[in-house]
VOVO-446404 format. One record per residue (C-alpha): x, y, z; residue in three letters. Coordinates in steps of 0.001 Angstrom, whole numbers, plus 500000, padded with zeros to 6 digits. Layout:
N
+--------+--------+--------+-----+
|      x |      y |      z |   r |
+--------+--------+--------+-----+
|      X |      Y |      Z | ALA |
...
+--------+--------+--------+-----+
***
This chain:
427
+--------+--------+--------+-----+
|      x |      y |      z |   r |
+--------+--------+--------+-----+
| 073635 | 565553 | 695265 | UNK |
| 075183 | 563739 | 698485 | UNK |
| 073052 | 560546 | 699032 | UNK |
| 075308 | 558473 | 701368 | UNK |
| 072271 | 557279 | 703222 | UNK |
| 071053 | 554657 | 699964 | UNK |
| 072828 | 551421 | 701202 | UNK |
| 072768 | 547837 | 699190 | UNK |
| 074412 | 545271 | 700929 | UNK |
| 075490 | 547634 | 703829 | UNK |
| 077780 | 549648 | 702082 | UNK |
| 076934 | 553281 | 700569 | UNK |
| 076353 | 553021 | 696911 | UNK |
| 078234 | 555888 | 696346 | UNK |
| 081362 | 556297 | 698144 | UNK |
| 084634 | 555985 | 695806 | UNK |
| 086524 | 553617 | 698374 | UNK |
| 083807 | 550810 | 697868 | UNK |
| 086362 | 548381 | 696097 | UNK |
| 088249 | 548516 | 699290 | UNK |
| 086819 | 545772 | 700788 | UNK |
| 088606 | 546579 | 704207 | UNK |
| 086241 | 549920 | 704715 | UNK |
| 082695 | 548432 | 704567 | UNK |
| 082345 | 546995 | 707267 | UNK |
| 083096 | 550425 | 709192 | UNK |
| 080188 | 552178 | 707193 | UNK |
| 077727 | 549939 | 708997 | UNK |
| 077702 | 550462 | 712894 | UNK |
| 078787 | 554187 | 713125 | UNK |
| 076748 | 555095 | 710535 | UNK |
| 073490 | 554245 | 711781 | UNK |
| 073796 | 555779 | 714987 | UNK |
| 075902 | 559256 | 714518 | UNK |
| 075355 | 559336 | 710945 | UNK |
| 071575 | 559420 | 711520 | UNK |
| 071716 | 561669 | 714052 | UNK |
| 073561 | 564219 | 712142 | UNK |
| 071463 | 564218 | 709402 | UNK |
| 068299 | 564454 | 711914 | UNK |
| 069561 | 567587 | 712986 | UNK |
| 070760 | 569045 | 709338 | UNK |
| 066622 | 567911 | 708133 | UNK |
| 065713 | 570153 | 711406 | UNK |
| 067664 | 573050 | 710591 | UNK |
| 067046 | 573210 | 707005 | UNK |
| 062995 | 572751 | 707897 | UNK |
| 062965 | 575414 | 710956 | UNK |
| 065539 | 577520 | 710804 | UNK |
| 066199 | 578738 | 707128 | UNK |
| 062819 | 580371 | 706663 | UNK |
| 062018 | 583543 | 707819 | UNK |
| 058304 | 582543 | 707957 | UNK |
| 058927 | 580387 | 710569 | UNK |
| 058927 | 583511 | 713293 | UNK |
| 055251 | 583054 | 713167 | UNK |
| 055369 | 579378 | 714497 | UNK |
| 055251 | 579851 | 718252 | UNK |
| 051809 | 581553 | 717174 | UNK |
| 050788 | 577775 | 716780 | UNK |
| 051253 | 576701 | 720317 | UNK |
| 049674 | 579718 | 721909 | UNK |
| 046837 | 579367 | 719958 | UNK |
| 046373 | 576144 | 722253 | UNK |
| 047195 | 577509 | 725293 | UNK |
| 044884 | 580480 | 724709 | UNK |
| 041777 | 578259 | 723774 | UNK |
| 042074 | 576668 | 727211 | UNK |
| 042905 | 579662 | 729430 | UNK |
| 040940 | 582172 | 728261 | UNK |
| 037214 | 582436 | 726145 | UNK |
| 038628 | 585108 | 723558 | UNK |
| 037737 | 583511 | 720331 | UNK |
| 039300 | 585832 | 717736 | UNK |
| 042778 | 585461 | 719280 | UNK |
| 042233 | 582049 | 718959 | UNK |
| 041163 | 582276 | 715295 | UNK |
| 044077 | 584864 | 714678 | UNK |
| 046776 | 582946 | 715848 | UNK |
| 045857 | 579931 | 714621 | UNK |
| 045814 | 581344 | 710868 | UNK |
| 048994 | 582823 | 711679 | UNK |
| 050310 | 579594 | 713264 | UNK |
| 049512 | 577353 | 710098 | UNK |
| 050499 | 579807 | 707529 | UNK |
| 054515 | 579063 | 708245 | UNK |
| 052985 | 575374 | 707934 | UNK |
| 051488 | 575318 | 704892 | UNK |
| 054974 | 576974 | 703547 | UNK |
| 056772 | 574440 | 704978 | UNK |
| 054528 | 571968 | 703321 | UNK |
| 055039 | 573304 | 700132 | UNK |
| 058685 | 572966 | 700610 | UNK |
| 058844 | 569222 | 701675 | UNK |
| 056939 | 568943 | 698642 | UNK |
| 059474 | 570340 | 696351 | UNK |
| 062073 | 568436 | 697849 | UNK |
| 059912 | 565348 | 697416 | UNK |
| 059307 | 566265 | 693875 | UNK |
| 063087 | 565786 | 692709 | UNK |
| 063047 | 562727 | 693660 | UNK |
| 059666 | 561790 | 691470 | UNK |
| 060101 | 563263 | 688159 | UNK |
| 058645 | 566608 | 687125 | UNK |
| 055165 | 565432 | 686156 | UNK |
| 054468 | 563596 | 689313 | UNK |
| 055960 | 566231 | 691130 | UNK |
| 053804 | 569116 | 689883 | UNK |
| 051143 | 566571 | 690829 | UNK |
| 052598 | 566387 | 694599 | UNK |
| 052668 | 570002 | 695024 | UNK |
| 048937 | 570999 | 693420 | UNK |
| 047899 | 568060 | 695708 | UNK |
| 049899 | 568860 | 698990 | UNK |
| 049398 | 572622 | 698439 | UNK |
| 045868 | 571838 | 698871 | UNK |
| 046388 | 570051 | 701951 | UNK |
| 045579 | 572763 | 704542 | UNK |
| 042577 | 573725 | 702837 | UNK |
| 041054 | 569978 | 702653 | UNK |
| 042277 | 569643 | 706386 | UNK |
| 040060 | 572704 | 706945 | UNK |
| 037164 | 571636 | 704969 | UNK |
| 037012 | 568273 | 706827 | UNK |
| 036809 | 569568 | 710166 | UNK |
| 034267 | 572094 | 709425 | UNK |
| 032405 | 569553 | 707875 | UNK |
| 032520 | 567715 | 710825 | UNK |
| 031005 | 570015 | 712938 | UNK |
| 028287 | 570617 | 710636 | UNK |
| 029292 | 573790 | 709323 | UNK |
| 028962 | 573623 | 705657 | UNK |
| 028851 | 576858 | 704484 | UNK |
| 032092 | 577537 | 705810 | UNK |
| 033698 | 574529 | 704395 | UNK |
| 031589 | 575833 | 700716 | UNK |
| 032897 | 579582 | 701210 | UNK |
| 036538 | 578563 | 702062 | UNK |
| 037166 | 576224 | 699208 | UNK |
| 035271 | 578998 | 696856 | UNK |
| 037647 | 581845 | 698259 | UNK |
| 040762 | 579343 | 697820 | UNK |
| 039597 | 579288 | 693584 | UNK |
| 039119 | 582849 | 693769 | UNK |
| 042642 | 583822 | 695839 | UNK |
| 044635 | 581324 | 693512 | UNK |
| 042850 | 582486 | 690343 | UNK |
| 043004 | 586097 | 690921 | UNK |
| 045262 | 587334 | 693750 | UNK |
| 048119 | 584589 | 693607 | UNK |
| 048366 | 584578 | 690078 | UNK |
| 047589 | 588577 | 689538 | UNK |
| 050464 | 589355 | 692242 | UNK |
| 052599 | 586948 | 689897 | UNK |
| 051970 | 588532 | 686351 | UNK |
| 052420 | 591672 | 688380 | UNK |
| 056033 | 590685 | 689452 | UNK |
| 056997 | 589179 | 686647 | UNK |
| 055980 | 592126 | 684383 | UNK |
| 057329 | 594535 | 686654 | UNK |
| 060970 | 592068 | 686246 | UNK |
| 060630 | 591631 | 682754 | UNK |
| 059054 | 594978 | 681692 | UNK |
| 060543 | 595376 | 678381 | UNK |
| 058679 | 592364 | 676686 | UNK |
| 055731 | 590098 | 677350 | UNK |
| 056371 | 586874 | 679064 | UNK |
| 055048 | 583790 | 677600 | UNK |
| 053249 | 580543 | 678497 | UNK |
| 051588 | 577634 | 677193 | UNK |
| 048038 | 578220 | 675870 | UNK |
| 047625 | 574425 | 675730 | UNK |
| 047524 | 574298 | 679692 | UNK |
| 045534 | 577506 | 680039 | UNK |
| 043014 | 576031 | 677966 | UNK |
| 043460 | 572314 | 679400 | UNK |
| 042579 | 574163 | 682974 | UNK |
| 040150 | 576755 | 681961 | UNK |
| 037882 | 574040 | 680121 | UNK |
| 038207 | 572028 | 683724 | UNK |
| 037569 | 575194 | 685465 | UNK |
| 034243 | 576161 | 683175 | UNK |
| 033385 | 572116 | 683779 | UNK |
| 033427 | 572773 | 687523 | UNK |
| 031340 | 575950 | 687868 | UNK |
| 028335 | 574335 | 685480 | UNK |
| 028621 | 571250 | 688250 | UNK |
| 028328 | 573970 | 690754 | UNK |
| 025864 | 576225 | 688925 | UNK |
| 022767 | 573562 | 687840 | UNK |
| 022170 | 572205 | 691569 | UNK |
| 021528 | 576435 | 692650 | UNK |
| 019944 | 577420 | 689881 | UNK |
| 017690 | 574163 | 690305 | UNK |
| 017072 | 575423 | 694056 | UNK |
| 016356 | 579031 | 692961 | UNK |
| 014045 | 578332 | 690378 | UNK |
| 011873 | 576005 | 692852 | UNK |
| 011974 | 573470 | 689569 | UNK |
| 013096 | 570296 | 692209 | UNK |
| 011115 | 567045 | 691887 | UNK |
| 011233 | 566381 | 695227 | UNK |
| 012084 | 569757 | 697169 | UNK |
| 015291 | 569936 | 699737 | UNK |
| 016667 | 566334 | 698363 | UNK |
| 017200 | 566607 | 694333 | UNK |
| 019630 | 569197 | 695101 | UNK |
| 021345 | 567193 | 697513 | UNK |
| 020949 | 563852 | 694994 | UNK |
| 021949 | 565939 | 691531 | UNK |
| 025392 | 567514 | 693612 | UNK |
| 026489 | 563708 | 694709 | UNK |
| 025666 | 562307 | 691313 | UNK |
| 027693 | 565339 | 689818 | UNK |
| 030402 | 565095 | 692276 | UNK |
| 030989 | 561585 | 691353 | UNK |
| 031436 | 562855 | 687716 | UNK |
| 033629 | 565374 | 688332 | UNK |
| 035969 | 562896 | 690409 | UNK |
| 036106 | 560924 | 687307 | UNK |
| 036826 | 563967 | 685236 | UNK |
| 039737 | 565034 | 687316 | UNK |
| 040884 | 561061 | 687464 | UNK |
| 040451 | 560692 | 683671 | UNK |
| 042923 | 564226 | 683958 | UNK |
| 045419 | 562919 | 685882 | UNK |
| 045649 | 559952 | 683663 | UNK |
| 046097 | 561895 | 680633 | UNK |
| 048674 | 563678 | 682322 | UNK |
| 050634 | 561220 | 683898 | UNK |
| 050132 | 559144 | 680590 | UNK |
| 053254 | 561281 | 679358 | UNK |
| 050822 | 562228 | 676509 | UNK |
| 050440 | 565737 | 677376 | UNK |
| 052796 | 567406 | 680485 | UNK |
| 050948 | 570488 | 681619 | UNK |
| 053362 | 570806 | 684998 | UNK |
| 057048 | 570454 | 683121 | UNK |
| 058064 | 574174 | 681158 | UNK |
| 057476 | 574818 | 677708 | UNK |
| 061370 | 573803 | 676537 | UNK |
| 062111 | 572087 | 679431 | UNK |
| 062878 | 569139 | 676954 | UNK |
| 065305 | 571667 | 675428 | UNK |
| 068532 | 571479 | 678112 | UNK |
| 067457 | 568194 | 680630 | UNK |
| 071075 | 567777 | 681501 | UNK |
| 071249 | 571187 | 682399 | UNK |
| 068106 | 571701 | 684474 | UNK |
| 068265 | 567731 | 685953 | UNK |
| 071890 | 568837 | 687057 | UNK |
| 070528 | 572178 | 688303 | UNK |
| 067308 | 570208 | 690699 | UNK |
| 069929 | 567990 | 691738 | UNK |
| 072166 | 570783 | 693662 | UNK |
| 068907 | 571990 | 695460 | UNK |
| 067840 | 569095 | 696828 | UNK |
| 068444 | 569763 | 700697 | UNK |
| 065966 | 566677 | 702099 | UNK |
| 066588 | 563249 | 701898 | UNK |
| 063835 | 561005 | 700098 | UNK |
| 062679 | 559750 | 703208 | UNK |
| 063364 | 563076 | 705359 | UNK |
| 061203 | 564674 | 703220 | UNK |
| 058107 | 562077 | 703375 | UNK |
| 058793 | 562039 | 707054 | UNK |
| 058379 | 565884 | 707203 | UNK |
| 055345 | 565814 | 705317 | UNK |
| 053730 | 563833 | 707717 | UNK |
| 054877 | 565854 | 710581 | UNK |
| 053794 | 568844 | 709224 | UNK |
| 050284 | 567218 | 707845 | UNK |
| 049493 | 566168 | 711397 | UNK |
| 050572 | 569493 | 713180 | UNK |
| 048199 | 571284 | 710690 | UNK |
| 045328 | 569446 | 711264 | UNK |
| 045596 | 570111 | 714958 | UNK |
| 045745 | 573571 | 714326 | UNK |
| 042602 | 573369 | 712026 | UNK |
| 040183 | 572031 | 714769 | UNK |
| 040894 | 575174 | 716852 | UNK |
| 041010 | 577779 | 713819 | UNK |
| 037503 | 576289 | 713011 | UNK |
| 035684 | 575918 | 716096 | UNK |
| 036900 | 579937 | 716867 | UNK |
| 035512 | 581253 | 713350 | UNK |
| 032106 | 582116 | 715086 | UNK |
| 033607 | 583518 | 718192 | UNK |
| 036338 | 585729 | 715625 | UNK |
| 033004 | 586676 | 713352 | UNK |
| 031253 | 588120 | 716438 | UNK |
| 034574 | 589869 | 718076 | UNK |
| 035482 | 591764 | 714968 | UNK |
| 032267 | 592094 | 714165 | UNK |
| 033151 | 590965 | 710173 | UNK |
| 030671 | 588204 | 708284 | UNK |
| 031199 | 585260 | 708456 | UNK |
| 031113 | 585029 | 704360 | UNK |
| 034074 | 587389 | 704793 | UNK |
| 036459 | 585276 | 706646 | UNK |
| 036154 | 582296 | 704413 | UNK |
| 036013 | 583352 | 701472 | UNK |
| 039060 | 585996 | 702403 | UNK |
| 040900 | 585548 | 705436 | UNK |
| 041060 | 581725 | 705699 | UNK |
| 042403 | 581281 | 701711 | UNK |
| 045302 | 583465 | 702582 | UNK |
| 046369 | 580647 | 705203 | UNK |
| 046205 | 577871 | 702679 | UNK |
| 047653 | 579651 | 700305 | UNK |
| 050963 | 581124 | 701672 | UNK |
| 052804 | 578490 | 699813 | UNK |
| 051480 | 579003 | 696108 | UNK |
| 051345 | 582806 | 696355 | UNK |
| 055421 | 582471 | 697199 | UNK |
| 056116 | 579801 | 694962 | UNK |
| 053878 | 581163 | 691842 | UNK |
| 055673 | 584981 | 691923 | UNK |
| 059123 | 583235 | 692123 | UNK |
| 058664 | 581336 | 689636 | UNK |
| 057077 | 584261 | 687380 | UNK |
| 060152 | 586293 | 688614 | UNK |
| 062483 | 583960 | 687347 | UNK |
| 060697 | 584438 | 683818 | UNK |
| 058870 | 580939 | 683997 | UNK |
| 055323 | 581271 | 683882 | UNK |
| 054321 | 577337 | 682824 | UNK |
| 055397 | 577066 | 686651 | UNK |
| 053792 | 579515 | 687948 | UNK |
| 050190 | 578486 | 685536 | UNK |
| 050563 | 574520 | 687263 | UNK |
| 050523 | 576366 | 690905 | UNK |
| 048508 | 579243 | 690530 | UNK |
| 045882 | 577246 | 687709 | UNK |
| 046633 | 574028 | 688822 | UNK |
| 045496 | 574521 | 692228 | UNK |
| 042388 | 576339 | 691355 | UNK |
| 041424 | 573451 | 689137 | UNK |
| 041985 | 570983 | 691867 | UNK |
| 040165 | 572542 | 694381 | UNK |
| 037052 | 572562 | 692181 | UNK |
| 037367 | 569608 | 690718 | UNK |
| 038775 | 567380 | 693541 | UNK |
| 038285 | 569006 | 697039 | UNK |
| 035004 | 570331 | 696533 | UNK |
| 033292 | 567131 | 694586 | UNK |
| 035457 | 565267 | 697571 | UNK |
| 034183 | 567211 | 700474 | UNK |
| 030829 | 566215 | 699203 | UNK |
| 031214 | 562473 | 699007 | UNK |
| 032868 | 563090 | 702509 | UNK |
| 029485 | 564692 | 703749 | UNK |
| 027309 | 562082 | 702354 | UNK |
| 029684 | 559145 | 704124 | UNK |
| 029267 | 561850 | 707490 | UNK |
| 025437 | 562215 | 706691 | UNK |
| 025812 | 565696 | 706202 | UNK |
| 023956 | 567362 | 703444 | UNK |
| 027034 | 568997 | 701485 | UNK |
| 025970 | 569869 | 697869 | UNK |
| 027238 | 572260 | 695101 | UNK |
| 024428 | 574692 | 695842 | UNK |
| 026855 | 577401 | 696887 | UNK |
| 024096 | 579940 | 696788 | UNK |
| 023929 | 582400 | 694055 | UNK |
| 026171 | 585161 | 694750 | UNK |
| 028994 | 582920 | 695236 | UNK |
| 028009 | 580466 | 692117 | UNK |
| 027651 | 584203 | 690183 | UNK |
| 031347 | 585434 | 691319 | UNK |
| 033288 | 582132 | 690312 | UNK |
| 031564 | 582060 | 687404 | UNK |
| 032343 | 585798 | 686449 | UNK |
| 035949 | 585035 | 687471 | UNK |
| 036192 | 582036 | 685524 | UNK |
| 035406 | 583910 | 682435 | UNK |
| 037904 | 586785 | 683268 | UNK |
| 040667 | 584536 | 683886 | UNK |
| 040000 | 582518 | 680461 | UNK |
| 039897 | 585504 | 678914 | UNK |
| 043306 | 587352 | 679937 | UNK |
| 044877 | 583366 | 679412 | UNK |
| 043705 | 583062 | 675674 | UNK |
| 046623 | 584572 | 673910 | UNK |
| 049403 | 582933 | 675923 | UNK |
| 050833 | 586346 | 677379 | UNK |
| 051498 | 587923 | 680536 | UNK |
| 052440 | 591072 | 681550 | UNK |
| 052283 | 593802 | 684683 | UNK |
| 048966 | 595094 | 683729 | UNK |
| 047174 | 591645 | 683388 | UNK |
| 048600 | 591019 | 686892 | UNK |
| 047228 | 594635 | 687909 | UNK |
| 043893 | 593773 | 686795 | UNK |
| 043626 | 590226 | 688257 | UNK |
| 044682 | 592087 | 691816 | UNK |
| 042184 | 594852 | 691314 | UNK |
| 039353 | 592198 | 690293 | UNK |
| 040015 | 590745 | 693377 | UNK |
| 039707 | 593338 | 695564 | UNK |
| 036542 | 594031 | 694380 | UNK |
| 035549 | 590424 | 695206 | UNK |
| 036588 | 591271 | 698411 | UNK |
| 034517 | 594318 | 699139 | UNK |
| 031675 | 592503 | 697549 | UNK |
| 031761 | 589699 | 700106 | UNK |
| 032641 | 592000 | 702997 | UNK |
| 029108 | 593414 | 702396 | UNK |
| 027352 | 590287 | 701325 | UNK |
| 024708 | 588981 | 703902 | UNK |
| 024602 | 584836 | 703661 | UNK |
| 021161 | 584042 | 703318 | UNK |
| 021936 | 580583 | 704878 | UNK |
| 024645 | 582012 | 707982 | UNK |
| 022613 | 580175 | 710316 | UNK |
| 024243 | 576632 | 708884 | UNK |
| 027204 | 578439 | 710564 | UNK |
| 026180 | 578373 | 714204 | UNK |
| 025274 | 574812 | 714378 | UNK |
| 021514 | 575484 | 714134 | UNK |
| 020191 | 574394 | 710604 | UNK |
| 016927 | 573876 | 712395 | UNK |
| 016623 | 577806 | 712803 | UNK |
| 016968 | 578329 | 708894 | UNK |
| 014415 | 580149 | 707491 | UNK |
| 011905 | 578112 | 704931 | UNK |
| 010859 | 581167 | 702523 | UNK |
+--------+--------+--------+-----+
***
């Protein structure tokens, strides 16, 4: 790769005339001026311009124009998710870039983390505007989608690719992320099942105190995770063999990298900032949308606003399965899931409690019952460390039965989702 940007001394580090002492000084003054600009505009083009996904961007922009010249609330919400979708690819991308320069296990790490970053941007504003069912529903739907639909549409691919055998993975990191998984629905399931069995101490606020105390846990398990991982004990992001040819593959991430070190960081700031401005208005129109297409709110969390967030696995996860390497496509599709439930969600909470908001883990029954349920499918088509088209078939078809199911679910609690949790009914 073609770093001439890494100075020492105010030379470049790599250029093959550097015992000529006569040329160094030269590399200084131009350099910083046209050099910079020309790689400016190479970072811009490579960003904007190379991905077809980024037709959808002027959607962003108009979104803002339309929330201020006109009251229609589901164009607003529409072209705001189609706005931040090219974003959250985008984001994903910077990522990978970054990710070469960081070593494969802190890499994976980067891009579970940063693939989650429209989805916490979400969360945060809805929690801060009170609306915590739709910050509880959209995380939920982002497990589900990863779990089922992103990593169903990649088993389908690959198989499809690959039909005449069974691809194979590591059952050491589907078990490593199922146990998380299983670990994150009982955190979710004892604070509803508390609230439906009227068994509370004190009623309203043991739920609230037993989902902090848990979500404090959980951050702990998830740090204690990391650690092992990054502890170079266990690698669940790097490929099963991937010890096998490094010269090879090191040789191979070296030729893609596109972005500059700091080009990338740079980007994924930019990016980070423009999708958190989009957020604000995607989240304030999700009423106005709900009432205009006359769909539930339930549905458009848990459904519509995961496929925004997750543009960027579902791509990256059927790629990789494509290309025949599922451990890849198990630390996006997996990974993701498991940080969502065991970071965002226990995060979002501790969030709340610092906003004085009263986020728990009670995500109502029906929702507690479908992750659960999906959990245990997942773990169960993982456990023998094979993948073919009609495991992805099944994980699609699941999930379009999760769909239907929240499409004509009725949220007991909706009315958290107009900014009225004085008008909840006390049964």
């Amino acid at each position: 790769m073609e770093s001439p940007q890494i100075e020492m001394g105010g030379f470049k580090a790599n250029s093959p005339q550097l015992p000529n002492g006569g040329l160094r000084p030269s590399t200084v003054g131009p350099w910083n001026s046209q050099r910079t600009l020309e790689r400016a505009l190479k970072s811009i083009r490579i960003v904007i311009f190379t991905s077809k996904l980024n037709l959808l961007l002027p959607f962003g922009p108009a979104s803002v124009i339309l929330h201020f010249t006109s009251k229609r609330h589901g164009l607003v919400f529409l072209f705001s998710m189609l706005g931040i979708t090219p974003l959250a690819e985008r984001l994903g991308y910077a990522t990978e870039q970054l990710a070469i320069f960081t070593g494969p296990t802190v890499g994976g790490l980067l891009n579970a983390t940063f693939g989650n970053a429209t989805e916490m941007i979400i969360a945060i504003y809805a929690l801060k505007n009170g609306m915590i069912r739709v910050v509880q529903q959209s995380l939920l739907g982002s497990i589900l989608s990863n779990m089922l639909l992103v990593m169903g549409c990649a088993f389908f691919a690959g198989g499809i690719i690959h039909r005449n055998k069974d691809q194979v993975f590591s059952k050491a990191t589907a078990v490593v992320n199922s146990g998380l998984l299983l670990m994150a629905v009982m955190g979710l399931m004892f604070p509803a099942v508390l609230h439906f069995t009227h068994s509370e101490a004190r009623q309203g606020a043991s739920e609230v105190a037993l989902s902090r105390f848990s979500s404090c846990i959980m951050l702990i398990a998830y740090a204690s995770y990391l650690y092992f991982q990054l502890s170079g004990r266990s690698n669940i992001y790097s490929p099963i063999g991937s010890e096998e040819v490094p010269s090879e593959d090191a040789t191979e991430e070296e030729e893609e990298a596109e972005l500059g070190l700091w080009e990338a960081v740079t980007w994924l700031a930019v990016l980070t900032l423009w999708v958190s401005v989009l957020s604000e208005y995607l989240v304030n129109a999700i009423e106005g949308a709900s009432d205009s297409w006359n769909l539930p709110v339930a549905f458009i969390s848990v459904i519509l606003l995961p496929i925004v967030g997750n543009a960027a696995e579902h791509a990256s996860a059927i790629m990789f399965a494509m290309k025949d390497k599922l451990d890849i496509t198990l630390g996006v599709a997996i990974g993701s899931s498991t940080q969502i439930s065991m970071f965002v969600i226990p995060f979002c909470v501790v969030i709340g409690w610092m906003m004085g908001e009263k986020m728990d883990l009670n995500f109502q029954l029906f929702e507690t019952a479908t992750l659960f349920i999906t959990v245990l499918v997942v773990a169960f088509m993982l456990q023998d460390g094979t993948a073919n088209y009609l495991k992805g078939l099944m994980l699609i078809l699941c999930y379009l039965i999760v769909a239907a199911s929240f499409f004509v679910h009725v949220d007991p609690q909706s009315s958290e989702c107009h900014f009225s949790v004085s008008h909840v009914s006390s049964f």
